[in-house]
VEXLUMDO-137945 format. One record per residue (C-alpha): residue in one letter; x, y, z. Coordinates in nm, 4 decimals. Example, Ala and Ser with C-alpha at 12.3 -4.5 7.8 and 13.67 -1.06 7.14 Angstrom:
<pts>
PT; a; 1.2300; -0.4500; 0.7800
PT; s; 1.3670; -0.1060; 0.7140
</pts>
This chain:
<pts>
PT; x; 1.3383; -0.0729; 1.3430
PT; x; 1.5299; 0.0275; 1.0263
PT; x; 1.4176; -0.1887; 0.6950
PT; x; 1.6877; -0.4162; 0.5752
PT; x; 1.8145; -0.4438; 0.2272
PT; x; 1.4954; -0.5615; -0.0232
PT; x; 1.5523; -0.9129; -0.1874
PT; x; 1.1972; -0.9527; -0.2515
PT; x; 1.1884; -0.6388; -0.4731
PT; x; 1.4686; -0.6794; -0.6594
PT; x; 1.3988; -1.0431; -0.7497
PT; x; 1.0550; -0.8323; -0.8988
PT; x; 1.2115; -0.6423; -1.1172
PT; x; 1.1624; -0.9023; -1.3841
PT; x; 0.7993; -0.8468; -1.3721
PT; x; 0.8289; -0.4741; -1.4715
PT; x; 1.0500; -0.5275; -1.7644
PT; x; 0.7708; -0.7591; -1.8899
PT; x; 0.4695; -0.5298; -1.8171
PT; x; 0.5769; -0.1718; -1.6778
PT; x; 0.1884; -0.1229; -1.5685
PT; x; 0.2594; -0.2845; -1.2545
PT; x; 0.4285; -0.0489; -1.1221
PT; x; 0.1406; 0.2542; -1.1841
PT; x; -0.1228; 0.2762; -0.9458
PT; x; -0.5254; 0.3045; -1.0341
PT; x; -0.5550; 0.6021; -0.8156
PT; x; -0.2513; 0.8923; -0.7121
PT; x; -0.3669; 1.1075; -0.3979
PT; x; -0.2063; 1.3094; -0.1810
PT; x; -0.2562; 1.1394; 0.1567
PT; x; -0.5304; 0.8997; 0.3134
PT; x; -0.7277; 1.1787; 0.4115
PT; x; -0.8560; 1.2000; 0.0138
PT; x; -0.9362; 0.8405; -0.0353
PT; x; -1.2876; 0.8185; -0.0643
PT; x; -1.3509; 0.4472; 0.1205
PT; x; -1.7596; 0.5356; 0.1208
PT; x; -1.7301; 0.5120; -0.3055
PT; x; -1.5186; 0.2459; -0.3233
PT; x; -1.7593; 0.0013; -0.0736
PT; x; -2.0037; 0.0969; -0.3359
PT; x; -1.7936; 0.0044; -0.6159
PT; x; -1.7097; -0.3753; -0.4466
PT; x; -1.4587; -0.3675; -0.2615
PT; x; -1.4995; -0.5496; 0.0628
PT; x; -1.1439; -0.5260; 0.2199
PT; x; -0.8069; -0.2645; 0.2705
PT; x; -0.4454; -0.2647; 0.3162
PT; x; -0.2024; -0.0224; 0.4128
PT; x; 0.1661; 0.0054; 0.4246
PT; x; 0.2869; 0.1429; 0.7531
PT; x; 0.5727; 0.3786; 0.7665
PT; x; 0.5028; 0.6773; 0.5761
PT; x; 0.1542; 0.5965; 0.4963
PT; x; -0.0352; 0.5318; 0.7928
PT; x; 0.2692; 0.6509; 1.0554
PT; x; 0.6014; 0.8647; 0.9947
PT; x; 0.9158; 0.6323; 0.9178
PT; x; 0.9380; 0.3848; 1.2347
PT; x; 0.6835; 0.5085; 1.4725
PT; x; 0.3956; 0.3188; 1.6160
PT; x; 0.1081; 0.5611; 1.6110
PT; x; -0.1836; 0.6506; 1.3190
PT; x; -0.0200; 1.0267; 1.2224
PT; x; -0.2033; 1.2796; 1.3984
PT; x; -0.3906; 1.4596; 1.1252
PT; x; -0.4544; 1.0776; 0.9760
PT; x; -0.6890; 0.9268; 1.3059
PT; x; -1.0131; 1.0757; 1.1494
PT; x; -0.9360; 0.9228; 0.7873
PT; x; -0.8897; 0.5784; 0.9592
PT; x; -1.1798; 0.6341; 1.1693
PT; x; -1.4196; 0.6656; 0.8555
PT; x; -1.2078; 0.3819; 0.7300
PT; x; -1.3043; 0.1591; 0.9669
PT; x; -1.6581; 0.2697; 1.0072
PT; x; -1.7167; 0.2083; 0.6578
PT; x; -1.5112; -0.1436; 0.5813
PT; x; -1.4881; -0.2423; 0.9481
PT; x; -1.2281; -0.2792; 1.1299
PT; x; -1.1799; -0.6338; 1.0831
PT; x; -1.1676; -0.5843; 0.6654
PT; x; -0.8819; -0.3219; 0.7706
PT; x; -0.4763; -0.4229; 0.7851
PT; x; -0.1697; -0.2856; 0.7731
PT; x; 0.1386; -0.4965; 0.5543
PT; x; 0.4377; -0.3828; 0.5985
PT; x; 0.8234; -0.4287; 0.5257
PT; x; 0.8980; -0.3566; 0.8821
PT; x; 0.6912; -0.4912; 1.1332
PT; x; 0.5547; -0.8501; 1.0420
PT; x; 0.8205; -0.8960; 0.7442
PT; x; 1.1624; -1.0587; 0.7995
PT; x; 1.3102; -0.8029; 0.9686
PT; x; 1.0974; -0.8073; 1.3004
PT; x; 1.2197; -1.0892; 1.5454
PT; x; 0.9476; -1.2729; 1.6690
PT; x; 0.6917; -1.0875; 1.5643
PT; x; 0.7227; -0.8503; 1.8604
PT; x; 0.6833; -0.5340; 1.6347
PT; x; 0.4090; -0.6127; 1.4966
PT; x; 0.2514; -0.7507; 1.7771
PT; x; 0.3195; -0.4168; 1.9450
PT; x; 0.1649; -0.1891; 1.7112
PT; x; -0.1236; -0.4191; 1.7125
PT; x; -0.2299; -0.3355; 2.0999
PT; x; -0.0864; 0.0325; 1.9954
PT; x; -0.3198; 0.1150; 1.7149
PT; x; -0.5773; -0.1373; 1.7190
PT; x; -0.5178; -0.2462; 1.3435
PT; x; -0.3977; -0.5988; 1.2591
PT; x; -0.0563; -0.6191; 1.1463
PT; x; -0.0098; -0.9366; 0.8637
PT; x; 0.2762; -1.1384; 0.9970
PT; x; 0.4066; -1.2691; 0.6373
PT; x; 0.7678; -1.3044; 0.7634
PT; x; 0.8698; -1.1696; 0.4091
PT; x; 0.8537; -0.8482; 0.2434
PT; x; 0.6773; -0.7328; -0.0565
PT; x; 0.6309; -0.7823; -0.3272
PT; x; 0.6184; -1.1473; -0.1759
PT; x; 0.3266; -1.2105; 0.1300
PT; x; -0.0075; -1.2498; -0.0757
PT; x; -0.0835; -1.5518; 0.1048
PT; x; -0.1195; -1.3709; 0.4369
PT; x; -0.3490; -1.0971; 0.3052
PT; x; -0.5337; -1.4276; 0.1011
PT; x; -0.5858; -1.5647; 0.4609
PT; x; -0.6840; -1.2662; 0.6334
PT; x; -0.9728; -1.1642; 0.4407
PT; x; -1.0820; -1.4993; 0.3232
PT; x; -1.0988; -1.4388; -0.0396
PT; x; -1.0458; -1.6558; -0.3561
PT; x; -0.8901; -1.4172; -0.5176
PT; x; -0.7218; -1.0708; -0.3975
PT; x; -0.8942; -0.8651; -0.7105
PT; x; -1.1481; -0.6994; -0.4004
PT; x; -0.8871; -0.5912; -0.1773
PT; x; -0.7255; -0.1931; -0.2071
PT; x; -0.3682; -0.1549; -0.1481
PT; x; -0.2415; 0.1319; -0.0565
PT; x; 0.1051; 0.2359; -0.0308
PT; x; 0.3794; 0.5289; -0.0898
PT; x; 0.6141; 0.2585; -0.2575
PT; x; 0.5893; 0.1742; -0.6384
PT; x; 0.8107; -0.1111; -0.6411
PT; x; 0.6903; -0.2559; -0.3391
PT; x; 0.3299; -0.1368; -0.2369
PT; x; 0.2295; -0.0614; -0.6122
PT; x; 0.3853; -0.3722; -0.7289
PT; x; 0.2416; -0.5804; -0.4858
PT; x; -0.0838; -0.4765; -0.5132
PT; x; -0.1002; -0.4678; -0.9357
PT; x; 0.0782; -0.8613; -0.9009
PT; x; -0.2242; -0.9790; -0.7532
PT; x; -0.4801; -0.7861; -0.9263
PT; x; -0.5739; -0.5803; -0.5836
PT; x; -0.6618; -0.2419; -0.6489
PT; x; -0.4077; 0.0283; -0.5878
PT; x; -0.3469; 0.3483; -0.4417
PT; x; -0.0294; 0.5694; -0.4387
PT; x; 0.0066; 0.8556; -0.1904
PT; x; 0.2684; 1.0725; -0.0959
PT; x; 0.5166; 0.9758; 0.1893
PT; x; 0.4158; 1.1527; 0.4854
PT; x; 0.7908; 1.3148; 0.5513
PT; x; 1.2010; 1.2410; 0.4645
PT; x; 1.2328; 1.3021; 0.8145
PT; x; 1.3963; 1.0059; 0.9714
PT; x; 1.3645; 0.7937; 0.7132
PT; x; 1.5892; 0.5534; 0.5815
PT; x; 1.8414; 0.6801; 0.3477
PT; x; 1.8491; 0.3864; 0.0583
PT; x; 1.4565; 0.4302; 0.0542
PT; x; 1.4798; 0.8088; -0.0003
PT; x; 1.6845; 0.7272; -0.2753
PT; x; 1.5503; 0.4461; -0.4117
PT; x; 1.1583; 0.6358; -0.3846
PT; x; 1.3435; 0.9068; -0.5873
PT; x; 1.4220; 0.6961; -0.8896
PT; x; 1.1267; 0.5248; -0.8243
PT; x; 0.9075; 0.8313; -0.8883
PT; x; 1.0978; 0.8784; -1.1764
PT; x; 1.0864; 0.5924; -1.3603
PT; x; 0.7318; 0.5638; -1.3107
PT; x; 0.6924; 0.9594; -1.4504
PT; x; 0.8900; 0.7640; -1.7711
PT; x; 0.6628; 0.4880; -1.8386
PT; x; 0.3395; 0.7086; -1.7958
PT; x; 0.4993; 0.9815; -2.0680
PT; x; 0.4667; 0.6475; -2.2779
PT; x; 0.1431; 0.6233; -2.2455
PT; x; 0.1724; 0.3072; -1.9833
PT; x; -0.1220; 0.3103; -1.7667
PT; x; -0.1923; 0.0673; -1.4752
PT; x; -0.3652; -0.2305; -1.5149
PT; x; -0.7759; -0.3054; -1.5904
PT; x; -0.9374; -0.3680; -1.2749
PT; x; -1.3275; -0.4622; -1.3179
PT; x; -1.4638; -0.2916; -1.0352
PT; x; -1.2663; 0.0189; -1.1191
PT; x; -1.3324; 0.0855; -1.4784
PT; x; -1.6766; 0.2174; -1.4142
PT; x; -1.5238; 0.4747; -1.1250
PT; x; -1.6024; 0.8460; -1.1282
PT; x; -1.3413; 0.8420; -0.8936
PT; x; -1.0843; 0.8722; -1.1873
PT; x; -1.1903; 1.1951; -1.2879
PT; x; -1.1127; 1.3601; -0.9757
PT; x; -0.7851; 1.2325; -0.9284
PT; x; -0.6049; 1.5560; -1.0471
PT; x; -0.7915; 1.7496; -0.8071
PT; x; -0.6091; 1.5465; -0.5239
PT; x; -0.2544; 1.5351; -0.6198
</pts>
């Protein structure tokens, strides 16, 4: 199921031309497989999100990337499974009819799949319902999008995580380019000495200072 055209987003914008830290993410990794979820329990946070395609799965497939099952396995093991979720612009947002994506890749990979019939950076009241929180500031996002995962996340005051996109390979050509100028825009703002926004739990991270190591 190929994304259609981003509304959400675009309406968005306005947000980053008032504060261009909402587009940087707390934490830049390579892949899941260098999150540290043991450190970040520690640090507070009780819950986790993940995009889908290109984070979790290569673009429009419906299984955990092979080398990624043993990062979600110590995912779940340390947040649970039911503090785990996948939100995604595919399957559970507008563009899946009924659901039935999402309900697929539920039985498929045994994570929940929001059903916010929307697409970020709108659908914080699905993730407010799922974990049963007041406010979102305890949840990690975590994403390979910075105007829609990174966005999303920084909105809300979740903490957020940037990793590479998994592959180009079969993914859709508007969000190749798009995650090109993307990149680059948020390269721009961090040359100006932007830097994403305070987060209480995070400030007192040693996480930060081995975030070079995993780029």
């Amino acid at each position: 199921m190929v994304q259609s055209w981003n509304f959400e987003a675009v309406k968005c914008l306005k947000h980053v031309f008032k504060n261009r830290s909402l587009v940087i993410p707390h934490l830049q990794l390579k892949d899941i497989r260098n999150i540290n979820y043991g450190e970040l329990k520690e640090l507070g946070f009780t819950g986790i999100l993940f995009d889908k395609d290109n984070t979790l799965t290569e673009p429009y497939k419906d299984q955990v990337y092979g080398p990624f099952q043993e990062s979600i396995k110590e995912c779940e093991r340390v947040f649970g499974k039911e503090n785990i979720a996948i939100i995604s612009n595919s399957a559970g947002s507008s563009d899946d009819v009924n659901f039935n994506k999402a309900n697929k890749i539920e039985k498929e990979m045994g994570i929940t799949v929001l059903k916010h019939g929307t697409k970020k950076p709108d659908g914080i009241d699905s993730v407010v319902q799922y974990f049963k929180v007041d406010s979102p500031n305890k949840i990690i996002m975590v994403g390979d999008r910075f105007l829609t995962d990174i966005l999303f996340g920084n909105l809300y005051g979740m903490f957020t995580i940037y990793i590479n996109p998994i592959t180009s390979i079969g993914d859709n050509f508007f969000v190749k380019l798009i995650r090109n100028k993307e990149k680059q825009m948020v390269e721009s703002f961090k040359n100006n000495s932007y830097q994403a926004p305070f987060h209480p739990l995070w400030h007192k991270s040693t996480l930060k200072e081995k975030e070079k190591e995993n780029k």
